[in-house]
C-alpha positions in Angstrom: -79.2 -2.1 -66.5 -80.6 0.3 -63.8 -77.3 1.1 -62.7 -76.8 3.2 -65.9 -80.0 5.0 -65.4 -79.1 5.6 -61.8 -75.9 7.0 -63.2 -77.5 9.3 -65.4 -79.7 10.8 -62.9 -76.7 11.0 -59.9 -74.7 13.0 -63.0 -77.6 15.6 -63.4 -77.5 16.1 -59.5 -75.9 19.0 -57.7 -73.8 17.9 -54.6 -76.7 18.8 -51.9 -79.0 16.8 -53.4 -77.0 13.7 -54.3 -76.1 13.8 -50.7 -79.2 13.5 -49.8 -79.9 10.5 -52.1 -76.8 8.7 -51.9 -77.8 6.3 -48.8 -80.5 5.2 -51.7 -77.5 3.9 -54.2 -75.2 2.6 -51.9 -74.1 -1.0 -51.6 -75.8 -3.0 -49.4 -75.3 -7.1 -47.6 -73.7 -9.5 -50.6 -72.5 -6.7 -52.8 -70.4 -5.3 -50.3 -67.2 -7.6 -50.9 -66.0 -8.1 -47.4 -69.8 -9.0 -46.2 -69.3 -12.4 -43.9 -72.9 -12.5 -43.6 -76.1 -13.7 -46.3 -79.7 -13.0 -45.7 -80.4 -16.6 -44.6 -77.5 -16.5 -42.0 -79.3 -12.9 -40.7 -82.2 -13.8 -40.5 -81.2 -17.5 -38.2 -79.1 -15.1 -35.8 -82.6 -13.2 -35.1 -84.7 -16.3 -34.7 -82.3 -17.9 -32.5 -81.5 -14.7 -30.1 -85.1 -14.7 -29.8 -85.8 -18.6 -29.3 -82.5 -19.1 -27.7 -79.7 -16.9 -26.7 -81.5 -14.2 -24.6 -80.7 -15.7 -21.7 -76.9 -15.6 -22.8 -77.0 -13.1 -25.1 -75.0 -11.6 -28.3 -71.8 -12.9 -26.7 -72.8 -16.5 -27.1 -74.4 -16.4 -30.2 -71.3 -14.7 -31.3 -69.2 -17.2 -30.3 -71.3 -19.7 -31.9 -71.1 -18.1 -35.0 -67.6 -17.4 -35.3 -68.4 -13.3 -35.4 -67.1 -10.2 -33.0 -69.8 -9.3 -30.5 -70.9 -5.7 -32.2 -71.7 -7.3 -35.8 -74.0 -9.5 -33.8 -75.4 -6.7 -32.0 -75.6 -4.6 -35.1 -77.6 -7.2 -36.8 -79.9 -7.5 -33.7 -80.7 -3.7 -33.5 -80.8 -3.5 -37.3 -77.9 -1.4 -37.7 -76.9 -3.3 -40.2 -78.7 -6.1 -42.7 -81.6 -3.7 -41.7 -83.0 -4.2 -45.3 -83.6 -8.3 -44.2 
């Protein structure tokens, strides 16, 4: 329902200033459909790299959790799932 209102207002935009609002619509963690992370399994790859895997790092944890090293370190520096 507040897609449509969202709609409306992008439509009355000119191109300047949607650009400058568009980061505020876009798609974010579980609505993005080729997301292999939730906001529980975020949030257990910061508490453990804190707890755990400093010592050994993303590489590790990656491993563990069956991702590439950069989506862990993404997640870490809140690249990414920064909104968790």
């Amino acid at each position: 329902m507040w897609r449509e209102s969202v709609k409306r207002r992008l439509h009355n935009l000119d191109r300047q200033e949607w650009l400058s609002m568009a980061h505020l619509y876009a798609k974010r963690g579980n609505e993005l459909p080729q997301s292999k992370l939730d906001p529980d399994r975020v949030a257990r790859i910061r508490n453990d790299y804190v707890k755990n895997s400093r010592t050994n790092g993303a590489p590790a944890l990656a491993r563990r959790e069956g991702l590439h090293v950069r989506t862990i370190e993404k997640v870490l520096n809140r690249e990414t799932w920064c909104h968790v």
